[in-house]
Every structure is written in structure tokens, then in C-alpha cells.
C-alpha positions as CSV (number, residue, x, y, z in Angstrom):
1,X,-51.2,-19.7,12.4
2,X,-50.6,-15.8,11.3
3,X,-48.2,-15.4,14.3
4,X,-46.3,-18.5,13.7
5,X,-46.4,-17.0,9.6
6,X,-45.1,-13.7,11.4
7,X,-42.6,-15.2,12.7
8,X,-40.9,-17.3,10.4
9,X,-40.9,-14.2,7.9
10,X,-39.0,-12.4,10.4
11,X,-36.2,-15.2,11.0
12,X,-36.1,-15.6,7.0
13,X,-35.6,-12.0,6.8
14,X,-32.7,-12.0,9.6
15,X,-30.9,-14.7,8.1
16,X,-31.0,-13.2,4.5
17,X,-29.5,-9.9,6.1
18,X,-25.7,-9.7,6.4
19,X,-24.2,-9.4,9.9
20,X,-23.0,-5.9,10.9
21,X,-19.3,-5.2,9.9
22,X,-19.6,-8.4,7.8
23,X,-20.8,-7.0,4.2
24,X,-18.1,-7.2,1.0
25,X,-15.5,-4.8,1.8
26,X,-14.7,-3.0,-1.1
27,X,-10.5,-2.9,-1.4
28,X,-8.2,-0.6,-3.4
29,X,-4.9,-0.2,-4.2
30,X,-2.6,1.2,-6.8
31,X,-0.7,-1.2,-9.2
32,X,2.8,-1.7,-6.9
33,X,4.0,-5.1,-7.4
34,X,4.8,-6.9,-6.2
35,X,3.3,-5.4,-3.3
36,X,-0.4,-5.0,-5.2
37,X,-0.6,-6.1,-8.8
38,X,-3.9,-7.3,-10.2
39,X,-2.1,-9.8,-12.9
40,X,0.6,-10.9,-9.9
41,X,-1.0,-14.3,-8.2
42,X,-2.9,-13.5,-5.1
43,X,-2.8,-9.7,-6.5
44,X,0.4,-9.2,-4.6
45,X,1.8,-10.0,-1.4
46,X,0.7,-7.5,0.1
47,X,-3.1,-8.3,-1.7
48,X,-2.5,-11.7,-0.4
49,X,-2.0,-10.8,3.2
50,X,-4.8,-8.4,3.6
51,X,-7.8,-11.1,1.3
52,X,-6.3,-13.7,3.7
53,X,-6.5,-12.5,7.0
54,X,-10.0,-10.6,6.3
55,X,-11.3,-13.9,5.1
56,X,-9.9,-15.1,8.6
57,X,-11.8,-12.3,10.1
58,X,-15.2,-13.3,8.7
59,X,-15.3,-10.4,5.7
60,X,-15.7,-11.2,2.0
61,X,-14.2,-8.6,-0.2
62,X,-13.5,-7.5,-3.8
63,X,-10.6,-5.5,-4.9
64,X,-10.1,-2.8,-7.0
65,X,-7.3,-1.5,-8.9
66,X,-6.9,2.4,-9.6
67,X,-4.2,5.2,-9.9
68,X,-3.0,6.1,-6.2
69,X,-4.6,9.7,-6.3
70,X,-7.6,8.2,-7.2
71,X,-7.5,5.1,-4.2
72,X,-7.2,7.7,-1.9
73,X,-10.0,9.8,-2.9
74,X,-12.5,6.9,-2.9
75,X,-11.5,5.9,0.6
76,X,-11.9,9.6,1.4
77,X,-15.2,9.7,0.3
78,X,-16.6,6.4,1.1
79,X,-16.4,4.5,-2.5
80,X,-14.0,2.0,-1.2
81,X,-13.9,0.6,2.3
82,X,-10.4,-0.5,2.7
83,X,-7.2,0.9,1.0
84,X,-4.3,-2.5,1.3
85,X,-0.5,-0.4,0.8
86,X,-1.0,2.6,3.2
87,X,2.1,4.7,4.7
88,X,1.1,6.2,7.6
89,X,0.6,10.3,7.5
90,X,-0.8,12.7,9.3
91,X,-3.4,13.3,7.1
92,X,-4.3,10.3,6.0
93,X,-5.7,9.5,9.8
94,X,-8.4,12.7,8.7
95,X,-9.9,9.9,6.4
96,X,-9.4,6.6,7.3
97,X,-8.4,4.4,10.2
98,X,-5.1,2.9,10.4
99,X,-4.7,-0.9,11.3
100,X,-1.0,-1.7,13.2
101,X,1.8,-2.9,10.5
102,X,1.6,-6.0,9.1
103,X,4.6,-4.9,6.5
104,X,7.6,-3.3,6.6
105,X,9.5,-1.4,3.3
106,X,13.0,-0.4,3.4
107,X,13.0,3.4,1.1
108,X,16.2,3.6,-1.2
109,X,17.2,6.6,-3.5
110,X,18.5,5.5,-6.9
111,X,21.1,7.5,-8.8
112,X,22.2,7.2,-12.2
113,X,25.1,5.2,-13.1
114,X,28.9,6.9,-13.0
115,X,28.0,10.2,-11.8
116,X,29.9,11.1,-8.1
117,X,26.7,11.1,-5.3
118,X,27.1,10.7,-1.9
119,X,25.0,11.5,1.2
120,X,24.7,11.2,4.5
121,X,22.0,13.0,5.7
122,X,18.8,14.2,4.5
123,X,20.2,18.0,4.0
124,X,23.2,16.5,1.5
125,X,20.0,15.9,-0.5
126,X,19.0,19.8,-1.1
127,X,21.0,20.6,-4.2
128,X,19.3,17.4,-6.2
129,X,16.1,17.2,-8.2
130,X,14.3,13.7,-6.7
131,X,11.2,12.3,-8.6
132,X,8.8,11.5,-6.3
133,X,5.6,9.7,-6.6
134,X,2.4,12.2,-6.3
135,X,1.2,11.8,-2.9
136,X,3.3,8.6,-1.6
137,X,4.4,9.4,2.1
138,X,7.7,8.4,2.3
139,X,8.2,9.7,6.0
140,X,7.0,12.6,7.8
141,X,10.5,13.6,7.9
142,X,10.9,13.5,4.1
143,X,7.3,15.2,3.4
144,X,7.6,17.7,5.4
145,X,11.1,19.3,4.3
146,X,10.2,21.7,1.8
147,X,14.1,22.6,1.3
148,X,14.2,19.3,-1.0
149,X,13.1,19.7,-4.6
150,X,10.8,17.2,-5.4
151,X,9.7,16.4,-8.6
152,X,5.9,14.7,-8.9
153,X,5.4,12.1,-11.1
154,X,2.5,9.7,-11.7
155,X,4.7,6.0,-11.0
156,X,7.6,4.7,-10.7
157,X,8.2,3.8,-14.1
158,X,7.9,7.4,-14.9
159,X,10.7,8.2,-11.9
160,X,13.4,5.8,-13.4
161,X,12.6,6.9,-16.7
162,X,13.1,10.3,-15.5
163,X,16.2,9.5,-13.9
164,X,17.8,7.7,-16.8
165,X,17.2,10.6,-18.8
166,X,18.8,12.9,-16.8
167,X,15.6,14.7,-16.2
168,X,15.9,14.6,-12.3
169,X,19.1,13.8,-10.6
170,X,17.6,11.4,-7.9
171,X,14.3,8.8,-7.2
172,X,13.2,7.2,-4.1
173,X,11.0,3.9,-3.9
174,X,10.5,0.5,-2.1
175,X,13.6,-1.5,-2.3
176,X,11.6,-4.2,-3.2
177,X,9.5,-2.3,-5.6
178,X,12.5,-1.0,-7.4
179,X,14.0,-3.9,-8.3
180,X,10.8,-5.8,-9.1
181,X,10.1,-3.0,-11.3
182,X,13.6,-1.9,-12.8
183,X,13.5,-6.1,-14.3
184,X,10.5,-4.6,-16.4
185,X,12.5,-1.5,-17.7
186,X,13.9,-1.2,-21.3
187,X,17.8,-2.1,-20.9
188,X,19.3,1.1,-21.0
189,X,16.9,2.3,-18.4
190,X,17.9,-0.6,-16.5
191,X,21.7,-0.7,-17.1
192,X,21.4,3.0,-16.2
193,X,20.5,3.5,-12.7
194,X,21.9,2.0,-9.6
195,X,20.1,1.7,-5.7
196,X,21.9,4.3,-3.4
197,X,23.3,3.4,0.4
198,X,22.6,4.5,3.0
199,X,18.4,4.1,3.1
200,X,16.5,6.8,3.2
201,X,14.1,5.2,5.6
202,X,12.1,2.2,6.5
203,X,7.9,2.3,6.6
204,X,5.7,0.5,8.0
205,X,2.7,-0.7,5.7
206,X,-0.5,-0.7,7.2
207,X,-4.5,-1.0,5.8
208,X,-6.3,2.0,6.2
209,X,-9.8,1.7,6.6
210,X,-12.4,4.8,5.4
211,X,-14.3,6.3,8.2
212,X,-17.3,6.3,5.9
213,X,-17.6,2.7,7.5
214,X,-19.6,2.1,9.9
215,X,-17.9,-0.7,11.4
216,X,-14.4,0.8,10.6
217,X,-13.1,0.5,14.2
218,X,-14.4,-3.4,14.1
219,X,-12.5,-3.9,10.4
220,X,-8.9,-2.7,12.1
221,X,-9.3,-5.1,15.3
222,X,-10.6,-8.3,13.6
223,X,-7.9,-7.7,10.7
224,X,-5.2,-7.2,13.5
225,X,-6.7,-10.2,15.4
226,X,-6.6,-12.4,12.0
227,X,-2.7,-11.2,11.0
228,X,-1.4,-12.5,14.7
229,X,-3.4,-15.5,14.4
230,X,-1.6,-15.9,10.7
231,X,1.8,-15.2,12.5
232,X,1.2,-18.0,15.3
233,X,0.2,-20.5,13.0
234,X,2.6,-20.2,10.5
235,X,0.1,-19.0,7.4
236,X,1.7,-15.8,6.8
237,X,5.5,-16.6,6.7
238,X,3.7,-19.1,3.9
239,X,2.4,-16.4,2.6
240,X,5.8,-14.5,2.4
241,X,7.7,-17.8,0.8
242,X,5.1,-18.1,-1.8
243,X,6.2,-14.6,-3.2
244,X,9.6,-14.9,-3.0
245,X,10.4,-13.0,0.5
């Protein structure tokens, strides 16, 4: 009887321990809407896409919003496993593992209304002041000039205010984000600035998972996996609909 005691303890004890790779994930993101928004439904499209497909991929999770400095910290040091909105950099890949796209963002500069700004290429931009969100990767390209003068600020709403102010003479963001955001702007902020063509740029948006996981390589392929399954079936142009792209 004692080894048959044995082992049934041992299968109860199995089957109350988690799978590997399949313990809550613990998810971050900065408030972006409608990208990542906690009050937005599904948190955001892009909040949507990412809880979907690593539902799909077996993984419970719980999300967490915090400033962007902050998101990237804890993913640096292991507090959170999975930050959703990631641009790729350089430097980012020191701290986290970076799934393929499953987004894409087209950049814009915005200007302020009636005053004469063209450009064409990224050194027409050298003479102008841009407000820039602290530590946002825009594009290597972009990060890496240091002939632009760029302005940190803590959000966007900070940027446009900025802008309308006349404290910078430029800001850069998300298409999408701008004018999700700008609708949310007093009037004269809003009546005061204007998206500038050409874009800057177009990014990819990836997940970027912390190398403090142990399963981290695992997270990346089953959440690739479960975004072209999502694709194939249909689920994620739902997804996409639902949110108004």
C-alpha cells in the first residue's frame, strides 16, 4: 500500500505543478491607445492581439500598465515577462527577445498650423526642435543622428502640447496614435497642429520577451505559431475590425 501511497502523491503533485513555459506571463505596456490602453476594450488592439494569440499558445497572462521607462526596466530586470508595443533597437535585443511583427505603424511628424515647413529628407530636419518621446525608437536611422535636436518628453500629450505652444517646432508619433490622441486634446491644441507628409518612417511592432525567462525562446515561437494560425483563420483581421482598422 505505501508505494501505491507514494505514487499517487507524486502524480498529485505533477498535476498541481504548471507545465514549463506555461506559468502567467506577466505583460506590460505603456498607456498608447489605441494601441495599449487599460480603459480601451481588450486593452488595445495591440493588447488584444498579444492576450489572444498567447491564450492560443497555451499561456495565461495578466497585464500591467506603467510609464514606458519604467516597462522597460522591469522587462530588463525580470519583473515582467513580456513587454506588448516593442520597436525594434539594437539595444533592446541586450534584454529581451524579439518575436517577428505582428504590427505595422506608419511615423508622422506633426507641425503647427500656418507656419511654412517642408522636408524631404531627414537632414531638412536639423534646424527644428522635435519632441520626442524618452526612449521610443523611432528607427535606427532617426536614433542614431545626433545632428537632430530632440527634445524628451514623458508622452505624447506632452509633445503636442509642446508643439502648440511653440515650445518645439516639430513632434513625431504613430499615425494612428496621433490622431487617436489629438480627439482627446483641448481645441486649440487640436485646431493647432496638423500631420506632416512625407512619413518619417514605418515600424514594425513586435513583443519582446525578457531574457530573465526561462522559456523566453519557447514564448517568441508559440506566440509566432498562434499569430499565423490567427491570420489563416480569420481571428485577427476580426480582431483588427473590432477596433476600427
Amino acid at each position: 500500500m505505501r508505494p501505491l501511497l507514494c505514487v499517487l502523491g507524486l502524480l498529485a503533485m505533477m498535476l498541481a505543478t504548471p507545465a514549463p513555459g506555461h506559468d502567467r506571463l506577466r505583460l506590460v505596456a505603456d498607456n498608447w491607445p489605441p494601441f495599449t490602453d487599460a480603459n480601451m476594450a481588450g486593452g488595445g488592439l495591440a493588447t488584444s492581439i498579444v492576450t489572444t494569440a498567447l491564450a492560443r499558445a497555451g499561456y495565461a497572462s495578466g497585464y500591467e500598465e506603467v510609464p514606458w521607462a519604467r516597462a522597460l526596466l522591469g522587462v530588463g530586470e525580470g519583473r515582467y515577462d513580456v513587454l506588448i508595443n516593442a520597436w525594434y533597437n539594437d539595444s533592446r535585443a541586450n534584454i529581451g527577445q524579439f518575436s517577428k511583427a505582428y504590427l505595422s505603424n506608419r511615423i508622422r511628424l506633426l507641425q503647427r498650423k500656418g507656419e511654412a515647413f517642408h522636408y524631404k529628407h531627414q537632414s531638412d530636419l536639423y534646424p527644428y526642435s522635435i519632441a520626442v518621446v524618452r526612449d521610443y525608437a523611432y528607427s535606427p536611422e532617426f536614433d542614431g543622428d545626433t545632428r537632430l535636436h530632440k527634445v524628451p518628453v514623458r508622452n505624447f500629450s506632452s509633445a503636442v502640447r509642446m508643439l502648440a505652444a511653440g515650445r518645439v517646432n516639430l513632434a513625431v508619433e504613430d499615425e494612428y496614435v496621433a490622431r487617436y490622441n489629438l480627439q482627446r486634446e483641448p481645441q486649440d491644441v487640436r485646431d493647432g497642429v496638423m500631420l506632416v507628409e512625407p512619413p518619417l518612417g514605418e515600424n514594425t511592432l513586435h513583443i519582446l520577451v525578457s531574457l530573465k525567462h526561462p522559456e523566453h525562446q519557447r514564448i517568441v515561437e508559440r506566440f509566432e505559431q498562434a499569430i499565423a494560425a490567427m491570420k489563416a483563420d480569420g481571428s485577427y483581421a476580426r480582431l483588427l475590425r473590432q477596433h476600427g482598422f
